[in-house]
C-alpha positions, 0 to 999 in steps of 0.5 A: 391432423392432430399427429401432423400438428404435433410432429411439426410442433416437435420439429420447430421446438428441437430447430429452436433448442438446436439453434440456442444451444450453441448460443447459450454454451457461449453465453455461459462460458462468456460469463464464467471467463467474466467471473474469473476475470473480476476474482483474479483482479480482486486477488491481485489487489489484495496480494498486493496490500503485502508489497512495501511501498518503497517509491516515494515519488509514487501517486497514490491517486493516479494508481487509486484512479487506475485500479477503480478503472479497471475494476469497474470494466469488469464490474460492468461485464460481471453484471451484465451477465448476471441473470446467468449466474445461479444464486451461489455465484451471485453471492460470490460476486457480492463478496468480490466487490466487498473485497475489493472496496476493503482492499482499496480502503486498506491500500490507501491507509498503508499509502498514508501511512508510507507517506507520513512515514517519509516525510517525517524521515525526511523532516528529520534527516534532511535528505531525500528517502531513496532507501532505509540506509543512511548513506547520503550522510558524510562527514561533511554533513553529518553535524548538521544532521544531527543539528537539524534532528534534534531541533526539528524534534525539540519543535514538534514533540508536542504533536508527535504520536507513540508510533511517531516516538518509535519511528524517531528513536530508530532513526536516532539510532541509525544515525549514531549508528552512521556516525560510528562508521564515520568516526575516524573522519571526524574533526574535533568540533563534529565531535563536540557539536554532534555530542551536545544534540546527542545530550539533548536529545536524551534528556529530551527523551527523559522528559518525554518518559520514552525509553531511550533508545539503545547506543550505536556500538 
């Protein structure tokens, strides 16, 4: 009796193993594909911290948006899963989160920072930031860019920060730089006008005690 007992205890025990196996080998192969799914999208994120923000007509909170979406559906997969996954693997998921919180946070300094960047281009310049030459500047049009730069200067220099300093003083000279290729189309009054905010301009730097910037050749 107590064989018989035995044997059929061993048989249902080998019909349940059996049964769960397979069920099991799907389960932890779901998981690993979950896992892999949240490291790579982490890693991408952080690949692209190194990509220039160079459109200016980009929202930043639609991406943001977009990025927390689709973080958060594989989040979700990775934890349900997550009694499957041993103690070392649960540290990596931790780590992948703390990653991409980090990356998001930087992602949104360097959006701020690109933002700021353009606008104050733009505020100086007068033209829209479509890239980092200054071709939309023509003869017709270059005195009162150099009007407006200077003025908009005199304006706000109190607020100005050093990284500010820096970013105006290589515009300045990207501008006289532009003025140089453009120097044969000058009429005399562009000349003289363009000359006195450029004499302003320096001795505002002087004031300012910022290094001045180095002449267009």
């Amino acid at each position: 009796m107590t064989r018989i007992l035995l044997s059929t205890l061993f048989l249902v025990s080998a019909f349940l193993f059996s049964c769960s196996k397979p069920e099991d080998k799907s389960v932890i192969a779901e998981s690993e594909e979950a896992l892999e799914d949240l490291k790579q999208f982490v890693r991408q994120v952080e690949d692209d911290l190194q990509t220039d923000l160079e459109d200016t007509t980009k929202i930043w909170e639609d991406e943001a948006n977009r990025l927390k979406e689709e973080y958060h559906q594989l989040e979700d997969v990775v934890d349900n899963y997550i009694q499957h996954y041993p103690p070392q693997q649960r540290e990596t998921i931790q780590d992948y989160k703390e990653r991409f919180s980090i990356a998001l946070s930087q992602k949104q300094k360097k959006y701020d920072d690109a933002q700021a960047r353009y606008r104050l281009r733009q505020d100086l310049l007068g033209v829209e930031v479509v890239s980092e030459d200054l071709d939309r500047i023509l003869p017709d049009n270059i005195t009162a860019t150099y009007q407006k730069f200077v003025n908009t200067v005199v304006q706000n220099k109190e607020v100005y920060t050093p990284r500010d300093w820096e970013l105006i003083q290589g515009w300045w000279t990207a501008l006289n730089t532009r003025k140089s290729q453009l120097q044969d189309q000058l009429r005399p009054a562009d000349e003289l006008a363009i000359a006195q905010k450029q004499s302003e301009f320096q001795e505002l730097i002087k004031t300012q005690n910022i290094a001045s910037p180095k002449p267009a050749i």
